[in-house]
C-alpha positions in Angstrom: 93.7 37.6 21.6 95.5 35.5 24.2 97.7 37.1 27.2 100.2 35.2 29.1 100.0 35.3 33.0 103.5 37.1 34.1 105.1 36.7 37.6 108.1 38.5 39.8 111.3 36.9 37.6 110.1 38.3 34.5 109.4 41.7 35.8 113.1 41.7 37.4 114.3 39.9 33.9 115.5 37.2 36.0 116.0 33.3 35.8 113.9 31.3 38.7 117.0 30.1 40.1 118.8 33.5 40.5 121.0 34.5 43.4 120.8 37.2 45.9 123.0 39.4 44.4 121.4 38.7 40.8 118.1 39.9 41.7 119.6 42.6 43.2 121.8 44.0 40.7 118.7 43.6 38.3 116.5 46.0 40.4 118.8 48.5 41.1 119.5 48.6 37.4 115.7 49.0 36.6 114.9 50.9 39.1 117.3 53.7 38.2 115.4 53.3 34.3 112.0 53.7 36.2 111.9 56.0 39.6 109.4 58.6 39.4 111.8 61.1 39.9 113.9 60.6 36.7 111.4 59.1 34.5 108.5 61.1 33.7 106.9 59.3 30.9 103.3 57.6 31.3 103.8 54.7 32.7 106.8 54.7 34.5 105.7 55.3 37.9 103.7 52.0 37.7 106.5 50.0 36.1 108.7 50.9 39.3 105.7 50.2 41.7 106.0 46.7 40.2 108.9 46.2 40.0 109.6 47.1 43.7 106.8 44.6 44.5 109.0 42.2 42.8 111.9 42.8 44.6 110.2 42.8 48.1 109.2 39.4 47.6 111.9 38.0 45.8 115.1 39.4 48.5 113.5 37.5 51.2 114.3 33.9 51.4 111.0 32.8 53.2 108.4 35.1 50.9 110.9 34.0 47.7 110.1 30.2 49.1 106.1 31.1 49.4 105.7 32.5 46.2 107.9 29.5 44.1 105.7 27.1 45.9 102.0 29.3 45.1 102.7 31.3 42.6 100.4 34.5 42.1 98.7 32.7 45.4 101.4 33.4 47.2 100.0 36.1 50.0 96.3 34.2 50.3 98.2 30.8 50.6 100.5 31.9 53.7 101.3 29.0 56.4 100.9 29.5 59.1 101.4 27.2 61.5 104.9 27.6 61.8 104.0 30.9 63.7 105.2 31.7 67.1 102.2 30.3 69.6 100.5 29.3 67.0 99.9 25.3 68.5 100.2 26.6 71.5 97.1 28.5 70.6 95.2 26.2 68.5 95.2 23.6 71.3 94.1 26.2 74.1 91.4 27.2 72.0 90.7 23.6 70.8 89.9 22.7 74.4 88.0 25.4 75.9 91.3 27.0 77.3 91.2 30.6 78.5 94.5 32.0 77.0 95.8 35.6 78.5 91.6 35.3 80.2 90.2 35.1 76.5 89.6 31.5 75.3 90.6 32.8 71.4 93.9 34.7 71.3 94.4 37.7 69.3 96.5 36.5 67.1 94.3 33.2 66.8 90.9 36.2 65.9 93.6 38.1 64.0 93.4 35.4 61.2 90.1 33.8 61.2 88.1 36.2 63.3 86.0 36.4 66.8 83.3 34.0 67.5 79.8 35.0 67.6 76.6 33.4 68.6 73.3 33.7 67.2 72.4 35.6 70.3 75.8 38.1 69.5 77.6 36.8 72.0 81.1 34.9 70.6 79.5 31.3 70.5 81.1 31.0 66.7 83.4 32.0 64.1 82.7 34.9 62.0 83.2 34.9 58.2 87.1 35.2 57.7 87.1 37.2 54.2 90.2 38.2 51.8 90.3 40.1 48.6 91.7 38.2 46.2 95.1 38.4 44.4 96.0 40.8 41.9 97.2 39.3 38.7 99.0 40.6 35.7 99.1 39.2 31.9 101.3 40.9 29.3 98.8 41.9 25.9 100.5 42.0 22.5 99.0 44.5 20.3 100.0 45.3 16.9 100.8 49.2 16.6 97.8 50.2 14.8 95.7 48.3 17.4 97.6 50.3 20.6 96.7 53.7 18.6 93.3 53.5 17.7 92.4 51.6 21.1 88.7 50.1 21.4 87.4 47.0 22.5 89.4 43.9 22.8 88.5 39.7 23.5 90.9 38.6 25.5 91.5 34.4 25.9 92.6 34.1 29.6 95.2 31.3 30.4 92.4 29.6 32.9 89.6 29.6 29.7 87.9 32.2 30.3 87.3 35.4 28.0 86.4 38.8 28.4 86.5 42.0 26.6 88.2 44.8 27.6 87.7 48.7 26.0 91.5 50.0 25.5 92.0 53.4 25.3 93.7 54.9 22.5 97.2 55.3 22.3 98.6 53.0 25.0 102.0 52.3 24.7 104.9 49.9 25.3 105.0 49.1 28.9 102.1 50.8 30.0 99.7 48.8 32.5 95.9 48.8 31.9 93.8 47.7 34.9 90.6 46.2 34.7 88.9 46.1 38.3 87.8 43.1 39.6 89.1 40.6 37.5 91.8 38.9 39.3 91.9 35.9 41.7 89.0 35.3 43.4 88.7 36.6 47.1 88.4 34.5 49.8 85.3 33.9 52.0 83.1 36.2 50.5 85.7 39.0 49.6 86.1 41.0 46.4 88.2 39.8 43.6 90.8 41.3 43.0 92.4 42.9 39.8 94.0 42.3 36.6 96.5 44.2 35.3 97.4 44.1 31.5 101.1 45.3 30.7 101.0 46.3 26.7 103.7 44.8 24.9 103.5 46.3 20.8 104.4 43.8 18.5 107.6 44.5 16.1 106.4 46.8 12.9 107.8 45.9 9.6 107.7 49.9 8.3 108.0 52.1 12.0 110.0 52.3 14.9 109.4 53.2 18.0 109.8 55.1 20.8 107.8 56.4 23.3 105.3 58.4 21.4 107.4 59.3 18.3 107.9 57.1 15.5 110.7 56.6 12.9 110.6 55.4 9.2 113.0 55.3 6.3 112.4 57.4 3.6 113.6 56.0 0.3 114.8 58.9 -1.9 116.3 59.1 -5.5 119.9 60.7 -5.8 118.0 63.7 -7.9 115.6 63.9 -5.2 118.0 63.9 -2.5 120.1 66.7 -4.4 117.5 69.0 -5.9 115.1 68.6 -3.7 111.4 67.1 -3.8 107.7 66.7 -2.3 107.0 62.8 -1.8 105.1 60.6 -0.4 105.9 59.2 3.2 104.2 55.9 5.3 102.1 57.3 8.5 99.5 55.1 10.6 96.7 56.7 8.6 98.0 56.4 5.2 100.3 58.2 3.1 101.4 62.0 3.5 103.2 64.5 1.8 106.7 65.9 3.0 109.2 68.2 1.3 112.8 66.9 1.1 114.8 70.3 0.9 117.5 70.2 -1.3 121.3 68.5 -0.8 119.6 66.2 1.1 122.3 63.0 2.6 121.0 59.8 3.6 120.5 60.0 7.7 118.6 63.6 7.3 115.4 63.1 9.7 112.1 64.7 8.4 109.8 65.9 11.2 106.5 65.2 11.0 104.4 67.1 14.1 101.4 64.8 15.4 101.8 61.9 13.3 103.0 59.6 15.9 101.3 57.7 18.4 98.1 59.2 19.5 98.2 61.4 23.4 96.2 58.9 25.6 93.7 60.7 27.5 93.6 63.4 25.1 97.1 63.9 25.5 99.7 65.7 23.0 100.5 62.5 20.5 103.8 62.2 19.4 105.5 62.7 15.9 106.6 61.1 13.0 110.6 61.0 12.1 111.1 60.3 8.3 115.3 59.3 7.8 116.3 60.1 4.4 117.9 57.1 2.4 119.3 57.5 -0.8 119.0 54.8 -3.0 120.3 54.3 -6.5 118.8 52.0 -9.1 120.2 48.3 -9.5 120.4 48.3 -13.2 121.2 51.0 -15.2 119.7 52.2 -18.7 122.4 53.4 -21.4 120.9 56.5 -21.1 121.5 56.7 -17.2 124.9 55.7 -17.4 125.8 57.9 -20.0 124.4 60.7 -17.8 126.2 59.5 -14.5 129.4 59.4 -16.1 129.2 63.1 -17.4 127.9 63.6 -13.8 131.4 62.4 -12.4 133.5 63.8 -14.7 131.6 67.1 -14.4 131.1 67.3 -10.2 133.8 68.2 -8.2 132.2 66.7 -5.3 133.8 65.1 -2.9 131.7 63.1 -0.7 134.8 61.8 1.1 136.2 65.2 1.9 133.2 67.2 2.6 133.4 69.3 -0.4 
């Protein structure tokens, strides 16, 4: 099951080569979809958390510059030598130079810390460490994978696999993480994490949204006007639902619980079957004959409401 590494543009919806103002505009527009505060579905909360990340990084010129050039790399591979005192530094230290009566400066230990000697005094460098980068990689799953969850093999785009227990009932958008398997840390520090944003595959029967899903229920005219018990599509099969009598096509069916599972033991959505009225191609003599003394019978008028 491959996933496909995702970076700042995408989460914005952005081209690579969009202005200012287009990046922007996108944010503002998502983040109104996503704060907190107006969207309380699962989900949300870390959808606006990234996408604020992506925003930070992309409205300034020099981090937008950084992270074109390193990609996901972008924060361990900072240069820095363009920093103010940074030579200056480097050479002072370089040749046994006090500087501010230190010979390392602060900024110089900030980065690559104080020197120690075997004795503890500061002879030599101590182990500069980083946690690694956190990455994120968008998972298809078909909808009857995302509701009964379980364990996963996922192909990574550098070759390497590894499975991954999903819990049931994640849905579109929602972010799984999965500690410790980002980028590698630096110097001897942790890895950092991979996060897996779900992306549900198009269904040829249900709809979505959120946890509630929506199919068409195909109904005979008969059925639709004197009512009937018939079969309808869920995720675990088929089930019985009563369509009441005078029935029009557009008339939703409500099915409690047989939507998406709750994650986490959560309440799961429900199951929205839209009447459709459908009428057969061909007719028998026998059908026509009794349409026709239908229509000449009815004074039903579907056009005026009668």
């Amino acid at each position: 099951m491959p996933v496909a590494f995702q970076d700042y543009y995408e989460a914005l919806g952005v081209s690579r080569d969009a202005s200012a103002d287009e990046i922007r505009q996108a944010y503002r527009r998502l983040a109104r979809t996503y704060h907190p505060d107006v969207n309380k579905e699962p989900g949300a909360e870390d959808r606006f958390k990234q996408l604020s990340e992506a925003y930070e990084v992309l409205r300034d010129a020099e981090k937008r510059e950084r992270y074109d050039r390193l990609g996901g790399n972008w924060k361990a591979g900072q240069d820095v030598s363009g920093e103010t005192g940074f030579e200056e530094t480097f050479r002072a230290a370089a040749g046994g130079v006090e500087v501010g009566g230190d010979r390392f400066s602060d900024f110089f230990e900030s980065l690559f810390g104080r020197r120690r000697g075997a004795d503890g005094g500061r002879a030599g460098f101590e182990q500069f460490s980083m946690r690694g980068p956190d990455h994120e990689a968008v998972l298809e799953l078909a909808l009857e994978e995302a509701a009964t969850g379980g364990k996963r093999r996922l192909s990574l785009g550098d070759g390497h696999s590894l499975e991954v227990d999903l819990p049931r009932g994640v849905r579109d958008g929602q972010r799984v993480r999965l500690a410790g398997q980002g980028g590698a840390g630096v110097g001897g520090g942790p890895p950092g994490d991979l996060f897996l944003r779900i992306r549900l595959e198009p269904h040829p029967r249900f709809r979505v949204e959120g946890r509630d899903l929506y199919v068409d229920l195909a109904v005979s005219p008969w059925e639709a006007a004197l009512g009937a018990e018939v079969p309808v599509p869920t995720l675990d099969g088929d089930a019985r639902v009563k369509v009441p009598a005078g029935s029009s096509s557009g008339r939703r069916l409500r099915l409690r619980g047989q939507g998406l599972p709750g994650s986490g033991g959560g309440q799961a959505g429900d199951l929205y079957a839209a009447v459709s009225i459908r009428v057969p191609k061909q007719l028998s003599k026998t059908e026509r004959e009794l349409f026709e003394r239908l229509a000449s019978e009815s004074k039903f008028d579907p056009r005026g409401g009668g």
